[in-house]
Gaussian input, Z-matrix of N, CA and C with variables (Angstrom, degrees):
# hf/3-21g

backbone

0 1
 N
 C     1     B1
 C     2     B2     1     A1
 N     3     B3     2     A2     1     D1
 C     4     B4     3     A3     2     D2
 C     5     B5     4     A4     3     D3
 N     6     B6     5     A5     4     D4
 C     7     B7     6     A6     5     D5
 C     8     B8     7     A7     6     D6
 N     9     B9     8     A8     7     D7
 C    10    B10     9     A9     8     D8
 C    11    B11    10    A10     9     D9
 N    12    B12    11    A11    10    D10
 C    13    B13    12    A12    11    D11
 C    14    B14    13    A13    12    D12
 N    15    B15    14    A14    13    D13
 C    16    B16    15    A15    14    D14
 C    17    B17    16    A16    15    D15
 N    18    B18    17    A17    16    D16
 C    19    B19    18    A18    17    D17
 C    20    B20    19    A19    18    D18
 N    21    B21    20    A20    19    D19
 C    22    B22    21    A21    20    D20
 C    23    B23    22    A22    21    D21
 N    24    B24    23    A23    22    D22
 C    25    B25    24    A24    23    D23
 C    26    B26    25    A25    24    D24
 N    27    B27    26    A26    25    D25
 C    28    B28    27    A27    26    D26
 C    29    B29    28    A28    27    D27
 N    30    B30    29    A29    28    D28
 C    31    B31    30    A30    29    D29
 C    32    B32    31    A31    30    D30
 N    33    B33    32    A32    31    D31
 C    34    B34    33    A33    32    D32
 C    35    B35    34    A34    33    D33
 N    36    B36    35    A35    34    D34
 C    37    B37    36    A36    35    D35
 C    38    B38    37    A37    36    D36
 N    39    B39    38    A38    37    D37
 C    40    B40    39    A39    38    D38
 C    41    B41    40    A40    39    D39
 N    42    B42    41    A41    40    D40
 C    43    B43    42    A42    41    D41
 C    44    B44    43    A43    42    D42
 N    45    B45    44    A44    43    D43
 C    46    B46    45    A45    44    D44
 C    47    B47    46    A46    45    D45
 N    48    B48    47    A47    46    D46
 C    49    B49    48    A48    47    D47
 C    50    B50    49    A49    48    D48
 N    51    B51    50    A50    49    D49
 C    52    B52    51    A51    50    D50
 C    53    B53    52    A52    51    D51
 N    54    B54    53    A53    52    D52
 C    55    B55    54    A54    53    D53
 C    56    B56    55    A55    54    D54
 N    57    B57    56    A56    55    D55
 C    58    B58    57    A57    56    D56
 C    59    B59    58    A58    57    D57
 N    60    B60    59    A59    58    D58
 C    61    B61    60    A60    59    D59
 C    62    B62    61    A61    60    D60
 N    63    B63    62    A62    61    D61
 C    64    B64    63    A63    62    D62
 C    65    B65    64    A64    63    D63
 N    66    B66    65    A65    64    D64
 C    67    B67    66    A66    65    D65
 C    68    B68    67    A67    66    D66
 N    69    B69    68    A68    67    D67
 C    70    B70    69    A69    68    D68
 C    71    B71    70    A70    69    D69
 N    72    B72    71    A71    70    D70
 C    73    B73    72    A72    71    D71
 C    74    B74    73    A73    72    D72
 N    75    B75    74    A74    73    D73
 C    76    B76    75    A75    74    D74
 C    77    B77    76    A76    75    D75
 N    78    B78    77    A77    76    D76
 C    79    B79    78    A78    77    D77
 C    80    B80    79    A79    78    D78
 N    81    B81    80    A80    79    D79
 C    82    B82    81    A81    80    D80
 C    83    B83    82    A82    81    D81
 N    84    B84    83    A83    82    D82
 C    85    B85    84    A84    83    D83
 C    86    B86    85    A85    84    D84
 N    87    B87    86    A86    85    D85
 C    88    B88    87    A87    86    D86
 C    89    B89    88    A88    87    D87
 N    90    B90    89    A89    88    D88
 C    91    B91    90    A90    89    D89
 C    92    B92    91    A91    90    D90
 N    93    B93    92    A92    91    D91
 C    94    B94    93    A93    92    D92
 C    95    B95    94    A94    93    D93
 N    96    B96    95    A95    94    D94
 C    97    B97    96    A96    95    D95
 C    98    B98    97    A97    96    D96
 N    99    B99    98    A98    97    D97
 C   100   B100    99    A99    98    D98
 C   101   B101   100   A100    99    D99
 N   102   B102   101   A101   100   D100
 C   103   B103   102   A102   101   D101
 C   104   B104   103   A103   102   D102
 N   105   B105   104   A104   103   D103
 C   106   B106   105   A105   104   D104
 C   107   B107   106   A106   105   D105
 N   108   B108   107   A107   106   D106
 C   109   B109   108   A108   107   D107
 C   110   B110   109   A109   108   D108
 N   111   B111   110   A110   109   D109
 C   112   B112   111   A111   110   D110
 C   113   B113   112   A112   111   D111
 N   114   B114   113   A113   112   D112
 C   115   B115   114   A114   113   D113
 C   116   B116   115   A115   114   D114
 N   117   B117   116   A116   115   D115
 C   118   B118   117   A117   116   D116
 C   119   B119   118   A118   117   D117
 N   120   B120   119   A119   118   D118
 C   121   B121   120   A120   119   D119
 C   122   B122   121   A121   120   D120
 N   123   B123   122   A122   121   D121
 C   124   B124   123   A123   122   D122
 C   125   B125   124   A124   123   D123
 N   126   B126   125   A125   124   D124
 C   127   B127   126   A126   125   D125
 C   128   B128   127   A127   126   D126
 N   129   B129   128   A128   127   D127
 C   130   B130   129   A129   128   D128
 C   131   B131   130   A130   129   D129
 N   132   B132   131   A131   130   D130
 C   133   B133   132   A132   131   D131
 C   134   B134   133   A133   132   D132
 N   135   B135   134   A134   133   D133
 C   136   B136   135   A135   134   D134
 C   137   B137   136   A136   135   D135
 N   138   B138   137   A137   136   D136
 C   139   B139   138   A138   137   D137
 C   140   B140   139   A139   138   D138
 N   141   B141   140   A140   139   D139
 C   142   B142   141   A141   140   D140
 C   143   B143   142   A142   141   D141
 N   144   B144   143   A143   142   D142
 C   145   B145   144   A144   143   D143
 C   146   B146   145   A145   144   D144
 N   147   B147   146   A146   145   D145
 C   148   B148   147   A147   146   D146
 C   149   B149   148   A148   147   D147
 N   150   B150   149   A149   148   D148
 C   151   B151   150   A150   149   D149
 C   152   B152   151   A151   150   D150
 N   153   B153   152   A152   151   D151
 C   154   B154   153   A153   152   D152
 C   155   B155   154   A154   153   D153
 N   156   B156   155   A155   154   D154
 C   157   B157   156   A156   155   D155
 C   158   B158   157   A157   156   D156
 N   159   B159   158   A158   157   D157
 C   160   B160   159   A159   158   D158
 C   161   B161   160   A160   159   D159
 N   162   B162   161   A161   160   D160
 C   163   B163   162   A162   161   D161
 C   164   B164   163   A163   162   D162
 N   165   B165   164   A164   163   D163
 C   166   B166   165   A165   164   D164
 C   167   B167   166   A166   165   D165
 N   168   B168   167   A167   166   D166
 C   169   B169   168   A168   167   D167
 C   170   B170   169   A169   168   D168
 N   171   B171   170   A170   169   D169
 C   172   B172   171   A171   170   D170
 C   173   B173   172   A172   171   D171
 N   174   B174   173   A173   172   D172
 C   175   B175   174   A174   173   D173
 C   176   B176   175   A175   174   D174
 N   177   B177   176   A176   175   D175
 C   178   B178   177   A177   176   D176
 C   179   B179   178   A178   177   D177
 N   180   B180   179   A179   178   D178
 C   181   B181   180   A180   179   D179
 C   182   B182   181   A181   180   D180
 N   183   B183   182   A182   181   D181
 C   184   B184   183   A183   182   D182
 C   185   B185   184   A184   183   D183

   B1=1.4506
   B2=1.5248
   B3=0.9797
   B4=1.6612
   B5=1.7157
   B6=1.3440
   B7=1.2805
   B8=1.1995
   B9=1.3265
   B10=1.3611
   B11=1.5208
   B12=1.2962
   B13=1.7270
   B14=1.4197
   B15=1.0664
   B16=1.6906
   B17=1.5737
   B18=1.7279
   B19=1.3644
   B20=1.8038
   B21=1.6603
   B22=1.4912
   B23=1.7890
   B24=1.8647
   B25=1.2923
   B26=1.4500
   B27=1.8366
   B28=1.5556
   B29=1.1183
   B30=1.8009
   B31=1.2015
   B32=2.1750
   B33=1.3399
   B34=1.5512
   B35=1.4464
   B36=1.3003
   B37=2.0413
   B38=1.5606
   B39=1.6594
   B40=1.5646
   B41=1.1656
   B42=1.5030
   B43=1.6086
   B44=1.9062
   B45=1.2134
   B46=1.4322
   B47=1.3575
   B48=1.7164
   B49=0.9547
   B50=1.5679
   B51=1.7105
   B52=1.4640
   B53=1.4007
   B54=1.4445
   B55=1.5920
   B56=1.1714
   B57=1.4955
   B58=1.7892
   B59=1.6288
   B60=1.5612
   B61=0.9326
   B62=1.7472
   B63=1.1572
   B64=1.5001
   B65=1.8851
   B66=1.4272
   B67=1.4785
   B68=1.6889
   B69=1.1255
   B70=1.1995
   B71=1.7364
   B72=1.1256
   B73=1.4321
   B74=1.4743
   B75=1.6024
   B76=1.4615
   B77=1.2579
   B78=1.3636
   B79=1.4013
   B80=1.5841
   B81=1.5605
   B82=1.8345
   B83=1.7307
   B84=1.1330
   B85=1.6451
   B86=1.8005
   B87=1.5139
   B88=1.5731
   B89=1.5745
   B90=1.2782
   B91=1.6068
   B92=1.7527
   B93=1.4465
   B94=1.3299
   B95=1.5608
   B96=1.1483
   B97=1.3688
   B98=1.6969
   B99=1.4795
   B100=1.4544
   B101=0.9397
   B102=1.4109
   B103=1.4615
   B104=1.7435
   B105=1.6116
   B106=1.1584
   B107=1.8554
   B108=1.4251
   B109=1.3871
   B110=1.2333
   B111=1.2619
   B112=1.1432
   B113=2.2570
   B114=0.6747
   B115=1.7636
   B116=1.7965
   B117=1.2740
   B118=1.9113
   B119=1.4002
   B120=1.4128
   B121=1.4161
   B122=1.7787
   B123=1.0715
   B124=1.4966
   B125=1.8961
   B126=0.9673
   B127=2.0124
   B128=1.3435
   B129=1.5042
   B130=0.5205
   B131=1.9311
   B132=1.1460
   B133=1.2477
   B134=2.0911
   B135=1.3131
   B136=1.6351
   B137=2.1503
   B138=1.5371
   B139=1.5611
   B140=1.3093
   B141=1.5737
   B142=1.5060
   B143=1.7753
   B144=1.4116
   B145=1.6479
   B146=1.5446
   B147=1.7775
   B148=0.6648
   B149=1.8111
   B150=1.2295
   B151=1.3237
   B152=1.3753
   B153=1.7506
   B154=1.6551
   B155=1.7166
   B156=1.7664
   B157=1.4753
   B158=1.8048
   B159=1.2572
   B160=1.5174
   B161=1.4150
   B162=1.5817
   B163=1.8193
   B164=1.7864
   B165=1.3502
   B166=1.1492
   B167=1.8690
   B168=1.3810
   B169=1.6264
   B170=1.4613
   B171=0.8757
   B172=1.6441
   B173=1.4874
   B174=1.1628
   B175=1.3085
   B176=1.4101
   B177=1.5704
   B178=1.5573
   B179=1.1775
   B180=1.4996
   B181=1.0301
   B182=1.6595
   B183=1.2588
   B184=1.7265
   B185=1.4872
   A1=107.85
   A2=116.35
   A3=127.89
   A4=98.14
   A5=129.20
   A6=119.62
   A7=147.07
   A8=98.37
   A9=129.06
   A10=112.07
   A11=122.96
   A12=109.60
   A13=122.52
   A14=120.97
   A15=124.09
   A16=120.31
   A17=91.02
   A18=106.16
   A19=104.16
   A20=99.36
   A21=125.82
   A22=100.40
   A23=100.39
   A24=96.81
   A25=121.93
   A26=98.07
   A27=105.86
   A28=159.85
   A29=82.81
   A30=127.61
   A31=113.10
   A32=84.31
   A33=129.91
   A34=119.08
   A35=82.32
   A36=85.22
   A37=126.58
   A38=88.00
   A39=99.43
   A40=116.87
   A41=123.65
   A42=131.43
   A43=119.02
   A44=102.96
   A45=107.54
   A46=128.20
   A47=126.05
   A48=132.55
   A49=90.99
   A50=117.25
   A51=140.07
   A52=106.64
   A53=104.26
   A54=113.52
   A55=138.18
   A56=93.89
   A57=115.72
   A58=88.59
   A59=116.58
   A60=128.35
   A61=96.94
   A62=124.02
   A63=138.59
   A64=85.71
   A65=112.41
   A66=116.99
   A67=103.43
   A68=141.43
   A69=123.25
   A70=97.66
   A71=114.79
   A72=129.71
   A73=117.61
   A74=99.70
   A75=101.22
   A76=109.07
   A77=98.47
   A78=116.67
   A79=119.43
   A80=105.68
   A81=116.29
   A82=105.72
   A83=98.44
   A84=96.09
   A85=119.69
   A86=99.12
   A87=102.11
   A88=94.68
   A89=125.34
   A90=136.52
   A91=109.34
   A92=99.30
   A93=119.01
   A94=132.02
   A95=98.63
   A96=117.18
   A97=134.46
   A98=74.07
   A99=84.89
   A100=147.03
   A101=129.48
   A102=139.58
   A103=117.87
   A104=91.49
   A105=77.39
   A106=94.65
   A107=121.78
   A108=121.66
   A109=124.19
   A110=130.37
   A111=143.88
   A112=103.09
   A113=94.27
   A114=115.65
   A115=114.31
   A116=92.45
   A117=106.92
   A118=92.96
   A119=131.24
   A120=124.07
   A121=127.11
   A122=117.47
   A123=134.31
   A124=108.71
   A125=96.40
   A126=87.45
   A127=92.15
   A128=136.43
   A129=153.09
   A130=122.36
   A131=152.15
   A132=146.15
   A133=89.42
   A134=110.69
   A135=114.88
   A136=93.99
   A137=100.41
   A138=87.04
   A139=110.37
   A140=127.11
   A141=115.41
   A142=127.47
   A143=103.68
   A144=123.83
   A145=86.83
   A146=131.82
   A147=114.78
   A148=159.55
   A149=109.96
   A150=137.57
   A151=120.56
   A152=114.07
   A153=113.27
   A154=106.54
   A155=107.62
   A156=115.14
   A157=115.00
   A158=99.84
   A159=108.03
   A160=121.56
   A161=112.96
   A162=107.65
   A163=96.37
   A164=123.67
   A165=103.97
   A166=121.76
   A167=93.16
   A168=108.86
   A169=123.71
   A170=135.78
   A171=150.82
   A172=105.44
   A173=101.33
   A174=116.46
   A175=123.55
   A176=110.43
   A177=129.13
   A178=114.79
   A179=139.27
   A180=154.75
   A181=111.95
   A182=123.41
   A183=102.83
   A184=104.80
   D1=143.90
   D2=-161.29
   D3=-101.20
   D4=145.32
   D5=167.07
   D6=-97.31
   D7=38.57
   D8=150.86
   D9=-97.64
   D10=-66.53
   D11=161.80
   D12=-45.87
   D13=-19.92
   D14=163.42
   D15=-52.40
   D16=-51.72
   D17=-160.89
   D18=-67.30
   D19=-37.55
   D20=-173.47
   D21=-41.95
   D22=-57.04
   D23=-156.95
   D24=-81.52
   D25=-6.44
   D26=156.73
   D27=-63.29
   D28=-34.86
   D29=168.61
   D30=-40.38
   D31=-69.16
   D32=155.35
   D33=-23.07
   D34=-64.12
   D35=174.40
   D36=-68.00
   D37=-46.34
   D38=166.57
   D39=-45.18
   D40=-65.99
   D41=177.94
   D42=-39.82
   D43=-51.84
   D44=168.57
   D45=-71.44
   D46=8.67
   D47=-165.35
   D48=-103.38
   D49=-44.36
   D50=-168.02
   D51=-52.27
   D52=-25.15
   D53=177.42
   D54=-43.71
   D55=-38.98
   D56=-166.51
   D57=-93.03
   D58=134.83
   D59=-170.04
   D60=-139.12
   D61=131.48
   D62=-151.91
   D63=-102.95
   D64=150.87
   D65=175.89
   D66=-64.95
   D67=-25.16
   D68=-162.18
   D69=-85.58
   D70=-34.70
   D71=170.05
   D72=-47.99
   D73=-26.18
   D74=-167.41
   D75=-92.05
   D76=-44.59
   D77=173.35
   D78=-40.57
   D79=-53.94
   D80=177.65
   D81=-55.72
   D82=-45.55
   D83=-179.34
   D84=-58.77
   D85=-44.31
   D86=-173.33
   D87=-65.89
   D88=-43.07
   D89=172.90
   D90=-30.71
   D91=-77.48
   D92=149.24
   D93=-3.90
   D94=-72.47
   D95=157.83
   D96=-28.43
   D97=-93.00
   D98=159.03
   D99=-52.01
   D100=-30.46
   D101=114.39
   D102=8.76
   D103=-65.55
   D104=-143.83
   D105=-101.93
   D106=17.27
   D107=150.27
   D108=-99.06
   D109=0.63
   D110=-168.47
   D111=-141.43
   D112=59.89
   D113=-169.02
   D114=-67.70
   D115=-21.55
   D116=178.68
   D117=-36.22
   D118=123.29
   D119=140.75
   D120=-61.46
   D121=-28.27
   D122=167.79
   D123=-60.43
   D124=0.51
   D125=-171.95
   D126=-119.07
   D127=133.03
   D128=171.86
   D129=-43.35
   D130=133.96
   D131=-141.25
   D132=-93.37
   D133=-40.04
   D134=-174.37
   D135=-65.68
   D136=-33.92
   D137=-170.21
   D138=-85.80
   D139=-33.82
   D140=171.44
   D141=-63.35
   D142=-3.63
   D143=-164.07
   D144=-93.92
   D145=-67.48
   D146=139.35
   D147=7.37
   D148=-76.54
   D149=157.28
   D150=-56.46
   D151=-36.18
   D152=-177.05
   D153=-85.76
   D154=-20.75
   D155=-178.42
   D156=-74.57
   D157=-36.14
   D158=178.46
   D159=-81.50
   D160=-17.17
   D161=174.39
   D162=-111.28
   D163=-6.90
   D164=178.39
   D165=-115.25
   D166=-34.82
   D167=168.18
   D168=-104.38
   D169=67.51
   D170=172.26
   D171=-47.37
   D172=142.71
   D173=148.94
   D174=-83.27
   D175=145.13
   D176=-168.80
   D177=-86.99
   D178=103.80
   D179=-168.67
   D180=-77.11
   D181=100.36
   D182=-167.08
   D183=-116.71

């Protein structure tokens, strides 16, 4: 194996490791988010979190 294909398949591993994303992680991001479509400083951070869950993540009606 050459060490450049070494480096390749490390490269590699690393990247697929980045994958696994832990709930609190997920959580900051959806947080995140919302944030940053809903940007008003005047609205409260619980009401735009709120607000980004109800026009963007619905619940499934079956």
């Amino acid at each position: 194996m050459s060490a450049a294909s070494g480096a390749a398949s490390k490269a590699g591993r690393r990247a697929g490791e980045d994958e696994d994303v832990m709930y609190p992680e997920f959580e900051e991001a959806l947080i995140a988010i919302a944030c940053h479509k809903f940007a008003d400083p005047y609205i409260s951070l619980e009401s735009r979190v709120e607000k980004f869950f109800s026009v963007y993540i619905r619940e499934r009606k079956e």
